[in-house]
Structures are given as structure tokens and as C-alpha cells.
Steps between C-alpha positions, in 0.01 A plus 500: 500500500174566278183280557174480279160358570492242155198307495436337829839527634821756610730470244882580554689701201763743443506764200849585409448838282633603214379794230198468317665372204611238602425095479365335798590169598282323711695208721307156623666287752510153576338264704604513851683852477484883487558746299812595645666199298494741167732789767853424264309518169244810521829695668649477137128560375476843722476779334460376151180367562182493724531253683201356682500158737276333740441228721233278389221390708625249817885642495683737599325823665121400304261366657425147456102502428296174466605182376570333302590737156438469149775643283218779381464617844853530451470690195260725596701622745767599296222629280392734787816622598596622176181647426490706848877590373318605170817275343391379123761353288773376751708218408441246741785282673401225680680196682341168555152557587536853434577374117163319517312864651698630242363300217149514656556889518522494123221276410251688725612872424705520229495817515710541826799298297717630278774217514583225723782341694417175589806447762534095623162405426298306289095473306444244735700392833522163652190259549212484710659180686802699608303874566244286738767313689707836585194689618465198696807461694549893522176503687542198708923597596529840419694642154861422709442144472556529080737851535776254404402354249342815331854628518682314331279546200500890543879523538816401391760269737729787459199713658409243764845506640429534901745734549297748255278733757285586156389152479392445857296829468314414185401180717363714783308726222337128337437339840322841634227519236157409655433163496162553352608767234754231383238206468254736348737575235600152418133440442479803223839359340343119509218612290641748286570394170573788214609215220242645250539844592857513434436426157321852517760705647512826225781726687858412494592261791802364592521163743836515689628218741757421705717170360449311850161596562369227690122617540478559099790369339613663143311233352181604604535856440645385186140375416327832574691695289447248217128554531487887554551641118847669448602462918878554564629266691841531730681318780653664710838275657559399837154548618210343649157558582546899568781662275391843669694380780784293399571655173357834456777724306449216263084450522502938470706467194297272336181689579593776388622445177162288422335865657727699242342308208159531633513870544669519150225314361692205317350198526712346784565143292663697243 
């Protein structure tokens, strides 16, 4: 396990290596997860590319820090981490929130982004009425007393099946995250709000989505790509909230090919 001091906190991150030559691409997670989530799509990754990924402050292995955060404290830890690295240029995939520190990534050091992957997320997520009353019932009955309902908008019924053991583990890995990390991170996604700055995204992005994402449904990511100039866009089937887990051979497939035309330097709406 490899651990840096970033900022004010212990950050949690892996390097997967690769030669010199090669493209890294930096992974984000989602809110109320770890980095393992990305395991089935960087093993296709391996080797190809550098691979870097992290836990973001308040899950996983990180610290949690003071609350509540702002999606630039966010940001700047991502920022740190790939400046200790000495990373420039990575194209940056991130899910959910990780799409916002993603998109706050590029509009703060642009020179850190070569492309983005905007996996599942959105320029602006959900409203301040709905942010304020999750951080309040998280803090008052614990994250297991909304696990369900979370759920079914990150998965799929065919996923949520109780006989399947993966299902029942990715509740353990949501329902484990520190109370406080969680609510401090529904605070930075309740005030976050990149609508203007996607209209200034200059590096090729594409803004993928699973078809039954219940957390930001196709529509909404829909909308982002609309206002990012020349954005791919792609669904990828019988999905919800976290392709990397239910459909990754298919999520890999589409990342890469959008990677291929990056690295070939086509314009990727061509």
C-alpha cells in the first residue's frame, strides 16, 4: 500500500507502472467508495498504461480531515498527488464526484489534463434541498439507514439479486465509509456547480453512462456533453450508477477506443 502526506491529510493511492512512454490514466471514485471499484477495468488497463488511483479524502484508507469540504479542497488534492507523482498530462477518469474533481482538475491546472473521462457524472449534481437532507439523516442514523436506497440507483436488479455475494460486498464497502467523510463530501458535491466551465473544456472528453443510472440518469449526462465542445458521448447497456463493476469488459472497451483516438490525435467527435 503507498501513502502520501497531501495537504493536511494521508492520502491513500496506488501507482500501477508502466514504461516511460506511456499514457497515464488517473482514476476518481465515487461517493461512498474506494478505489478498488476500478480492480476489473485497470486489470485490462495494466501494462498498457500507467495507471494511477486513489482514495479521496474521507474514504477508503485517507484520512478524513476537517469538515465539511469544498470540491477545491477536493481538487487540490488530486492536484497534489499528481504533482508529488511529477504526473502532467494524464487523462483523467472520474465517476460521480470524481467526474466533478475531474472537471475541477481541469479548470484549475489545465496543465495536469490531457483528456477527460467523465464516467456517470454530471456539471452539476442534484440540489441543495436533497444534498442537505442526506447529510442530515446520514449523520443523525448512520449511512446504513439510506444503503438501500443508494443501491438501487448504483446497480442493476439483475446486480441486486440477493443471492449475488458481489452485491452484498459492495454494500459493506458503501456502508463502511466514515460517516463524516461521506457528509463532508455531499457538502462539496451540493455546492459544486461546473455549468460554465464545461463550456470551457479544450481537451477531448468523453461523458459515458450507464442506461439505468439512477444517481445521473443518461439524461443528465446527456446535458454535459452537450455543453462541453466536441464531448463524445456513450451508454454503456445494462448498467447503473458504476459500469466498472457491473459492466466492465464493456466500460474498458469503450474507454479505450475514445483513448485510441486521443493518443492518435483525431478529434474524438470525428
Amino acid at each position: 500500500m503507498q501513502f502520501a502526506r497531501i495537504n493536511d491529510i494521508t492520502l491513500h493511492y496506488q501507482v500501477i507502472g508502466a514504461s516511460n512512454d506511456k499514457p497515464v490514466l488517473v482514476f476518481a471514485n465515487s461517493l461512498g467508495t474506494d478505489f478498488r471499484i476500478w480492480r476489473d477495468v485497470i486489470v485490462r488497463f495494466a501494462g498498457d498504461f500507467a495507471i494511477v488511483l486513489y482514495d479521496k479524502r474521507g474514504h477508503g484508507l485517507s484520512d478524513v480531515g476537517d469538515i465539511p469540504y469544498s470540491m477545491d479542497l477536493h481538487v487540490a488534492d488530486l492536484a497534489g498527488l499528481l504533482d508529488l507523482l511529477a504526473v502532467k498530462q494524464a487523462i483523467i477518469c472520474g465517476l460521480s464526484v470524481g467526474g466533478l474533481i475531474a472537471q475541477g482538475l481541469y479548470a484549475t491546472r489545465p496543465d495536469l489534463v490531457r483528456a477527460l473521462i467523465l464516467c456517470d457524472t454530471a456539471h452539476k449534481i442534484g440540489t441543495a434541498e436533497s444534498w442537505n437532507a442526506r447529510i442530515a439523516t446520514v449523520e443523525q442514523n448512520g449511512i446504513g439507514s439510506i444503503a438501500d436506497g443508494v443501491l438501487e440507483k448504483w446497480f442493476t436488479p439483475a446486480f441486486r439479486r440477493p443471492e449475488n455475494n458481489a452485491y452484498h460486498g459492495y454494500r459493506n464497502m458503501l456502508t463502511r465509509q466514515p460517516v463524516t467523510g461521506y457528509a463532508g463530501t455531499c457538502a462539496a458535491i451540493r455546492d459544486a456547480d461546473f455549468t460554465e466551465a464545461a463550456r470551457c473544456i479544450a481537451v477531448p472528453t468523453l461523458c459515458v453512462v450507464g442506461d439505468q443510472d439512477g444517481s445521473t440518469p443518461p439524461e443528465l449526462v446527456l446535458s454535459t456533453a452537450k455543453l462541453i465542445p466536441g464531448a463524445r458521448y456513450e451508454v454503456i447497456k445494462d448498467a447503473g450508477h458504476i459500469p466498472c463493476v457491473e459492466q466492465p469488459e464493456a466500460l474498458t472497451a469503450v474507454l479505450r477506443a475514445f483513448i485510441d483516438i486521443v493518443l492518435s490525435g483525431e478529434k474524438p467527435h470525428e
